[in-house]
Structures are given as C-alpha cells and as structure tokens.
N, C-alpha and C positions, 0 to 999 in steps of 0.2 A: 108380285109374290116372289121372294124370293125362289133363287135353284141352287140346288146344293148338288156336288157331284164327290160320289167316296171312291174314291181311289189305292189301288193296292199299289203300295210302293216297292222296289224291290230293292234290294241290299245294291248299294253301290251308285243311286240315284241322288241328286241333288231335292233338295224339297223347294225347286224355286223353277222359275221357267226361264232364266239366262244363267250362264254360269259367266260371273266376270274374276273368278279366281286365279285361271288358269290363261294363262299362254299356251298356243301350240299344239297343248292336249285338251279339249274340251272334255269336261267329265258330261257321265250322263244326266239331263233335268227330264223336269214337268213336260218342257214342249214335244220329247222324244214321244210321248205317252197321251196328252191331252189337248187335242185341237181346238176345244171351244173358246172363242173367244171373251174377254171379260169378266172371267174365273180368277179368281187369286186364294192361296190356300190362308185356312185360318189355323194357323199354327204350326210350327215345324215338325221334323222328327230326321234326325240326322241322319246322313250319308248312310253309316254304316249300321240302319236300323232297317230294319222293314215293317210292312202292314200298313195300317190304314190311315192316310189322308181325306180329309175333311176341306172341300174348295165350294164356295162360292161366289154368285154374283151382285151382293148384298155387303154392303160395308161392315151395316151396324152390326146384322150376324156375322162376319168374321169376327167383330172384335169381341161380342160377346161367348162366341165358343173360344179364343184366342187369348181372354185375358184373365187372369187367374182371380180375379176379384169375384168374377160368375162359379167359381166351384164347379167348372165344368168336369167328371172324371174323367179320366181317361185311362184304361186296363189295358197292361200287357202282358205278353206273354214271353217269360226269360229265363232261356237255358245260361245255367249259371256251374262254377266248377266248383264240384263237392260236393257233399250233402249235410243240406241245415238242419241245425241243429234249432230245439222250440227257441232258446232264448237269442239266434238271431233273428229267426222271424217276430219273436217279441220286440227287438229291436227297431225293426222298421217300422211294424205298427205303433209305435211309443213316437217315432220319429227322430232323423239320425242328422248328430250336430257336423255339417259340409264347412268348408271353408268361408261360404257366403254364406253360413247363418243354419239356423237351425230346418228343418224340413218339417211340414207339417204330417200329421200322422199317416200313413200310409194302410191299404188293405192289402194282407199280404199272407198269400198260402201256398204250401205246396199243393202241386198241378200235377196229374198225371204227363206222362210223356204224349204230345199229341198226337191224334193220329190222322192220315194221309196230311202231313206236314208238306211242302214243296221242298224242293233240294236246294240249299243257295250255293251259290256260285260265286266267289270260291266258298268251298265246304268250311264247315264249323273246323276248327283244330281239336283233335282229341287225343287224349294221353291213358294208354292202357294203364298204369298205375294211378289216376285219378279221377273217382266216381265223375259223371255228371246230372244234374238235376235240372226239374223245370219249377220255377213260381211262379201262379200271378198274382199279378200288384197292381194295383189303382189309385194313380195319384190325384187332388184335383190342384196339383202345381205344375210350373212347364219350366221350370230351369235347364240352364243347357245341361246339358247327358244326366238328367236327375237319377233317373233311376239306378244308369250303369253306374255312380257315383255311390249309391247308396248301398246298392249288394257288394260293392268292391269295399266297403266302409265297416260292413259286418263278415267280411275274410269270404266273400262271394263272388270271385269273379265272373263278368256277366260276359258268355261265348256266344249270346246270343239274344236278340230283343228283336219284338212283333207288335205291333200295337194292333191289337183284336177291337178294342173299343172308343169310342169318345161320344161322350153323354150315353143319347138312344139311337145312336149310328154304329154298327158292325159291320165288321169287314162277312163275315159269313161265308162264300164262297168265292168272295172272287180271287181269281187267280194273280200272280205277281201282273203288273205291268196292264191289269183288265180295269177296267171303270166303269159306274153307271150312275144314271143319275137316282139320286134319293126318293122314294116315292112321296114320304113328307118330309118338308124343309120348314114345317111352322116350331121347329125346337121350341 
C-alpha cells in the first residue's frame, strides 16, 4: 500500500531533499523538514511559493499525481496586486496564451482575504497606493511558475501563492514546516 505524506512548505524552501545549486550557501530543502526515508515529492512547487506538498513511497502514484495527462487539480491560494477586474478573471478561465503555448482553462475566483493566515518570512511587499487582493485558482497543469505567469499576464502581479490543494489532499491545518502522513493514499 502505498504512504503518502502532505507536507507544508514554507516560503524559501527548496521542493527537493539535496540542494546541488549552491556553493557555500546551502538553501533550505525537504531533508531540513522530513526524515522518512523513501519519500520523494510528486511534483514541484517553487522556492518562493508556499503550502502544500504531496510526497510519496510509491512510484506509479507519484507520477500519476505528478503528470499532467491525470488532470490532477491542484488550487491555490494568491495574493495578487490590484483588484480584478470580471474580464481578467474571464481571462484566466478562458485560458492565457504564455510563451510556451496556450494554458488550459483555469478555475478562477476572488477569495476572501484569509484568515488566521501564518506571517511569511520575509513579509509580503506592500504599497500604501496599490490595493491588494486574493484569488483562487485551480489548475490541472504544472508548468514552471504557471500561475504567477498567468496573473502577471492579465496585469496581476502575484505577491503571494499557497497551494491549499491537490486532487483530495489539503493542506487544512498544518502549520509551515509541519507534516503528516495521509490518512488515505488510495487517490
């Protein structure tokens, strides 16, 4: 049987358990955080993102939550600067043409601001003359930085991303840097 373990990532973590990037300054990974052995994450979510990770001990489910051909979604949660307007949010549901090709359609709403949020380290940037918002969006694609690409495409820049979901896996309470194992891992 497979074991799944979700994990909260925090802003400034590598999504990998060796960093071979760096010289001299090691950044922070997976190993800082998760000691089990035989884990490996099904799918990224960059440095400068936070929320939830999805790692197991199980090949075939990594690559099936990992490969975008499965339509796995995955929702997050993104403080962006400004406030959208309907026909940018029409836009991302319609789907926004990237560099690398068109994006498939997108579920995309404004979100209340959340609440008891954790504080990241370092703080969001914010500018007394320019609103800020939150959307969430659910993609079931995994391109590098898809989403912050996508809100920065409809004049959205993203000051902030969480990934709250993937499939029927939730982050729900755990705290940055906390982990547990999945109760079911038969996705």
């Amino acid at each position: 049987m497979a074991r799944v373990i979700l994990f909260n990532k925090p802003y400034g973590v590598l999504s990998q358990f060796t960093d071979k990037g760096s010289e001299g300054s090691p950044r922070p990974t997976l190993s800082a955080y998760i000691d089990q052995p035989g884990f490996y994450p099904a799918g990224r979510l960059d440095r400068d993102s936070e929320g939830l990770m999805v790692l197991t001990d199980d090949g075939k489910l990594q690559a099936r939550i990992s490969n975008p051909k499965h339509k796995m979604a995955k929702t997050y949660l993104v403080q962006v600067e400004g406030t959208p307007e309907p026909q940018q949010l029409e836009v991302l549901r319609a789907g926004v043409r990237l560099k690398d090709g068109m994006t498939k359609p997108a579920k995309a709403t404004l979100a209340c601001p959340p609440e008891n949020l954790w504080e990241r380290t370092p703080p969001v940037r914010y500018r007394k003359t320019v609103p800020d918002s939150w959307l969430q969006i659910s993609i079931s694609e995994g391109r590098n930085r898809q989403v912050r690409r996508m809100t920065a495409h409809v004049g959205l820049p993203c000051l902030r991303l969480i990934r709250m979901r993937v499939g029927d896996w939730a982050l729900n309470d755990l705290v940055p840097g906390a982990w547990r194992f999945a109760a079911d891992s038969g996705q």
